[in-house]
N, CA, C and O of each residue as an XYZ file, in Angstrom:
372
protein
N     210.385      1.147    123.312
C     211.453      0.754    124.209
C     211.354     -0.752    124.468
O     210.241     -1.276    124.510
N     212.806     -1.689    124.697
C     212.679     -3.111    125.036
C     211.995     -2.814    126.478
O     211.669     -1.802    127.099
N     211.948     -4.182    126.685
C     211.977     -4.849    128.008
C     212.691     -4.631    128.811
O     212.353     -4.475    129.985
N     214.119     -4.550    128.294
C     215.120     -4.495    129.732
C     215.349     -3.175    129.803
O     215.770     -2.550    130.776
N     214.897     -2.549    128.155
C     215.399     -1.176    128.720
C     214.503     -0.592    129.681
O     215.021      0.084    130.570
N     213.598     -0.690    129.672
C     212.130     -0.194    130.571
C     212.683     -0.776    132.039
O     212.660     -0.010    133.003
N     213.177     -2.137    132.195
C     213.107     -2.492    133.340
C     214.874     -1.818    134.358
O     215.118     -1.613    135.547
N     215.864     -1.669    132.803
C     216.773     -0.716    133.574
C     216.579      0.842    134.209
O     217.002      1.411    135.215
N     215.791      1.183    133.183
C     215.503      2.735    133.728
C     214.582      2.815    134.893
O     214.542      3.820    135.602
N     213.962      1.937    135.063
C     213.220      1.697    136.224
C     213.537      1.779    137.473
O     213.072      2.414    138.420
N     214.639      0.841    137.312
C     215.609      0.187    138.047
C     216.798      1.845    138.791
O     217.113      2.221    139.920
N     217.009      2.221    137.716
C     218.345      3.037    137.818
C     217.129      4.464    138.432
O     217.684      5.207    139.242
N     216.255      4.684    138.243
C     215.735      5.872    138.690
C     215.184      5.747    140.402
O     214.940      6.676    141.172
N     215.103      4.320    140.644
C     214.763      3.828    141.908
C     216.132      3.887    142.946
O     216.126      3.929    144.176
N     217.184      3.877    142.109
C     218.797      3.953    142.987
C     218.945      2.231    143.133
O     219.885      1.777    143.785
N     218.239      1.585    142.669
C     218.553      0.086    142.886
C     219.581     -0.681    141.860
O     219.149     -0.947    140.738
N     220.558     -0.946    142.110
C     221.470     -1.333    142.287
C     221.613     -2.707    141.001
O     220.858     -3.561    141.467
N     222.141     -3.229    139.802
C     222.221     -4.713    139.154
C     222.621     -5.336    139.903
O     222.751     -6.414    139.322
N     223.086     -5.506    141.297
C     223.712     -6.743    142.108
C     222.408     -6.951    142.907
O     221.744     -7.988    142.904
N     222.119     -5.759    143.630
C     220.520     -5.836    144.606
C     219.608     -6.160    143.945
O     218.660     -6.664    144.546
N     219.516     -6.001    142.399
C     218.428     -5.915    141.991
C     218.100     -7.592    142.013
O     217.254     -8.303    142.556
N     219.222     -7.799    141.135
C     219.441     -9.455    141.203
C     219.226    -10.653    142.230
O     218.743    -11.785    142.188
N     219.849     -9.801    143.204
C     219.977    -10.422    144.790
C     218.430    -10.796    145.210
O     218.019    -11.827    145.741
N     217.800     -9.775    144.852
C     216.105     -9.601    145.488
C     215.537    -10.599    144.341
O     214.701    -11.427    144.702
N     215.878    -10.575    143.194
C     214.968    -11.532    141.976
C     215.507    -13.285    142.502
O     214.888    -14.237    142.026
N     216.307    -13.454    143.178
C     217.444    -14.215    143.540
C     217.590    -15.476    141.936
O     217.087    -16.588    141.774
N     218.526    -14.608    140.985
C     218.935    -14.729    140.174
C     220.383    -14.117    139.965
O     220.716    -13.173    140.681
N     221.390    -14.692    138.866
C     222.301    -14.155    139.041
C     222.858    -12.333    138.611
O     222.355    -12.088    137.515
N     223.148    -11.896    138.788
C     223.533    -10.956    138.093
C     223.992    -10.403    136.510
O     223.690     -9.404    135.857
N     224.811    -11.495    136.275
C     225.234    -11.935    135.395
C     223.655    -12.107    133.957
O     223.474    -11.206    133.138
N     222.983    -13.078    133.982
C     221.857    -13.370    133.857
C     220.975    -11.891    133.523
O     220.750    -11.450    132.397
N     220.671    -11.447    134.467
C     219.635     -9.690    134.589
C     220.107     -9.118    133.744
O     219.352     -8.659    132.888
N     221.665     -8.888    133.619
C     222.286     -7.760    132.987
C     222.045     -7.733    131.467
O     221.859     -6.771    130.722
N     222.113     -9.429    131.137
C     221.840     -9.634    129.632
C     220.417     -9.354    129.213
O     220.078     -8.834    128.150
N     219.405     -9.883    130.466
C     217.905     -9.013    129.741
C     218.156     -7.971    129.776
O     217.966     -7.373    128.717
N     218.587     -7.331    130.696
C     218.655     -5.483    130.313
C     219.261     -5.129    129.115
O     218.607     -4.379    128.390
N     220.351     -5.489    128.737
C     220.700     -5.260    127.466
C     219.908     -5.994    126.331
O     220.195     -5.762    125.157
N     219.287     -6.546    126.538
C     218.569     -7.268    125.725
C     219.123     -8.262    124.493
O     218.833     -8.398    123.305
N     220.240     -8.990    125.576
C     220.695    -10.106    124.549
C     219.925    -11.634    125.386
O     220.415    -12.741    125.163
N     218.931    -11.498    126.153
C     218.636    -12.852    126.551
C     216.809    -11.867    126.333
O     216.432    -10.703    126.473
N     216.093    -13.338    125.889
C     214.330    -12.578    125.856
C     214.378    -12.325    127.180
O     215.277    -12.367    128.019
N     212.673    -11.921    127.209
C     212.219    -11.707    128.673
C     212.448    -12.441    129.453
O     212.910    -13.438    128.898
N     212.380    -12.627    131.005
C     212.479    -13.884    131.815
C     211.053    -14.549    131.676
O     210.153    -14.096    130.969
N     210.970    -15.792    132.522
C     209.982    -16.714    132.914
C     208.917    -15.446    133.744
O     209.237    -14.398    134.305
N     207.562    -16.090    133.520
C     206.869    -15.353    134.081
C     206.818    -14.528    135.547
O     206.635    -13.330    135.764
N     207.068    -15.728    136.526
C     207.407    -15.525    137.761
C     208.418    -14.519    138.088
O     208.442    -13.844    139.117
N     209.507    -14.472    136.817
C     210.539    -13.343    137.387
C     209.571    -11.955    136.806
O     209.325    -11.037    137.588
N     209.195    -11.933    135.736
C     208.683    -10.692    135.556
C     207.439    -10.030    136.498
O     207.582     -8.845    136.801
N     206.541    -10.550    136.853
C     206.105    -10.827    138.474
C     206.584    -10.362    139.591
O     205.960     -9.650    140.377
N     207.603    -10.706    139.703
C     208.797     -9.980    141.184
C     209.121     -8.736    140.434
O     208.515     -7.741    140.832
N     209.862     -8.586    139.534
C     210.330     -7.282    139.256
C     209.128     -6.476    138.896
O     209.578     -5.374    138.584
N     208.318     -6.466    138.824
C     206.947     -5.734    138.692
C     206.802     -5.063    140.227
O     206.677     -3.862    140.469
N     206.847     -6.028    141.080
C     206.581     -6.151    142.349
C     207.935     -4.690    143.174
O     207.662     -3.767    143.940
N     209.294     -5.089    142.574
C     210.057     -4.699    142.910
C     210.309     -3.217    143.008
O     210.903     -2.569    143.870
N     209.615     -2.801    141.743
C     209.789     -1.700    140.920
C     208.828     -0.976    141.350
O     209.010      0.240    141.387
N     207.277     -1.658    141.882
C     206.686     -0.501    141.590
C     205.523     -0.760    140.723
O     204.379     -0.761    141.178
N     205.773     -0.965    139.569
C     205.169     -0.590    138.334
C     203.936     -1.898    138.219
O     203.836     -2.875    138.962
N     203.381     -1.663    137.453
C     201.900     -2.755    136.916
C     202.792     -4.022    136.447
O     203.830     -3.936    135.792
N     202.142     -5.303    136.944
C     202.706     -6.268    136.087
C     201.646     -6.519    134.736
O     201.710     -7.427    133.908
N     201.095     -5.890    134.783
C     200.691     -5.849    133.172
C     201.241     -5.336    132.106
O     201.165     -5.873    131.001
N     202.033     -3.916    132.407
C     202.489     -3.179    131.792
C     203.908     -4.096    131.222
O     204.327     -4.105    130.065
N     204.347     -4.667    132.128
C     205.645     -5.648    132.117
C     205.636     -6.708    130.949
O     206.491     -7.003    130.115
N     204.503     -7.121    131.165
C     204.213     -8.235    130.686
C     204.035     -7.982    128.820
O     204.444     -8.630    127.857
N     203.021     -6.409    128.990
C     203.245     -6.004    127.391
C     204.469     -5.606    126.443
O     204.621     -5.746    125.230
N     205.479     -4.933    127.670
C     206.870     -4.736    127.166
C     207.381     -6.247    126.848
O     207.994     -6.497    125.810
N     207.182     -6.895    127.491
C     208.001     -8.692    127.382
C     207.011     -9.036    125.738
O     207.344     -9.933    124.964
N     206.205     -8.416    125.582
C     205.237     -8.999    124.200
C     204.210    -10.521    124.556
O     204.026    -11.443    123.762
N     203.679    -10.418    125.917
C     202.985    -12.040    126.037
C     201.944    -11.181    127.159
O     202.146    -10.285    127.978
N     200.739    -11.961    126.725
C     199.868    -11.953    127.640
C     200.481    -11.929    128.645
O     201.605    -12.432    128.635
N     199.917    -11.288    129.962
C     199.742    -12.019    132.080
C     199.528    -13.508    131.705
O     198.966    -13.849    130.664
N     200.010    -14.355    132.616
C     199.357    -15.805    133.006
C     197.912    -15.955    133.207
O     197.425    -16.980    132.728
N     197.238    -15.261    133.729
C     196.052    -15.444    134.348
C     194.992    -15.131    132.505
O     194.060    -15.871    132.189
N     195.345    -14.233    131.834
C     194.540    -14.274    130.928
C     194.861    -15.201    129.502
O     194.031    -15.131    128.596
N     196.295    -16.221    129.291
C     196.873    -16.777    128.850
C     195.146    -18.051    129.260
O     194.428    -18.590    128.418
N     195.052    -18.109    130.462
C     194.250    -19.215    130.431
C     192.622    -19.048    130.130
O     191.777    -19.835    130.556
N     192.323    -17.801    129.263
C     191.246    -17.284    129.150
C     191.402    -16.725    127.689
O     190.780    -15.724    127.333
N     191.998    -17.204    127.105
C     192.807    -16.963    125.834
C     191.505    -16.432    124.656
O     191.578    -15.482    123.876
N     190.476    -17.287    124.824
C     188.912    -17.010    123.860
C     188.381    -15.447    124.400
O     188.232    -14.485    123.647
N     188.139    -15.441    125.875
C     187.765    -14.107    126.000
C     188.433    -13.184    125.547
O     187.995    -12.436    124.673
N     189.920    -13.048    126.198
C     190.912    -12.080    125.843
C     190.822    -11.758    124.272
O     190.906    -10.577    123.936
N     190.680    -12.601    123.440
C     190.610    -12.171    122.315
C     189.356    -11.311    121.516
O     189.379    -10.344    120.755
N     188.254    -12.155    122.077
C     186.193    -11.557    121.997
C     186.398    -10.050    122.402
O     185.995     -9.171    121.641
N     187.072     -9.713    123.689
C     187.114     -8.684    124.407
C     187.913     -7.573    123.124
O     187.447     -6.510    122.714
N     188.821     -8.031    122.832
C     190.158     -7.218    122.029
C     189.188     -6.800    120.604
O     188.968     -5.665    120.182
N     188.815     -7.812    120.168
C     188.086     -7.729    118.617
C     186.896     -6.438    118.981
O     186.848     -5.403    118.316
N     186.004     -6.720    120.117
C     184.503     -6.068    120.391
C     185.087     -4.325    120.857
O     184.347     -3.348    120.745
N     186.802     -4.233    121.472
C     186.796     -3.145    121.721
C     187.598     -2.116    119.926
O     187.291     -1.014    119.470
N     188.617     -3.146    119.429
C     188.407     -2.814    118.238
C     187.627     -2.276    117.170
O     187.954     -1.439    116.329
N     186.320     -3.007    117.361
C     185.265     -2.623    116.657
C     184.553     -1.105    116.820
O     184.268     -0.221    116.013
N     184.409     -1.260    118.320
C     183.875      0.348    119.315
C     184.691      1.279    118.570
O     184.186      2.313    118.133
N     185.578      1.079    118.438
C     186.827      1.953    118.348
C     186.670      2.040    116.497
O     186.432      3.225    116.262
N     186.692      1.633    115.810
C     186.140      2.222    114.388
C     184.893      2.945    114.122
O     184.795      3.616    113.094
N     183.809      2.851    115.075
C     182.454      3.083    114.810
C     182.317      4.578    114.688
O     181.218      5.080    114.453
């Protein structure tokens, strides 16, 4: 599933609203609707962040649907990767 689709069904199972939803991201409407359909990429970090927030849901999980690291491990970029390879490895043995 995209990004927006994850973040519409989210959205639509919560009863929240593309104008509220927008209103609360304070972005336009207009704007949201196209990530949901998925003619604009993910947003900027910070919005995916709030709508994480909004929803409910893990902003990690968000962040893997968007296809990009969290911020916080973006700046830890050597571990994140040591970590990924060493659990890879576990995981063939």
């Amino acid at each position: 599933m995209s990004f927006g689709s994850v973040i519409r069904e989210r959205r639509t199972a919560l009863g929240i609203g593309l104008n509220d939803f927008a209103e609360r991201l304070e972005i336009s409407a207009a704007y949201w609707s196209r990530i949901e359909r998925d003619q604009e990429n993910p947003p900027r970090d910070e919005l995916i962040e709030r709508a994480a927030a909004i929803l409910g849901v893990r902003m990690d999980d968000l962040f893997v649907e968007a296809q990009r690291l969290p911020p916080d491990m973006r700046k830890d970029m050597a571990k994140v990767v040591q970590a990924y390879r060493r659990l890879r490895f576990v995981g063939k043995g």
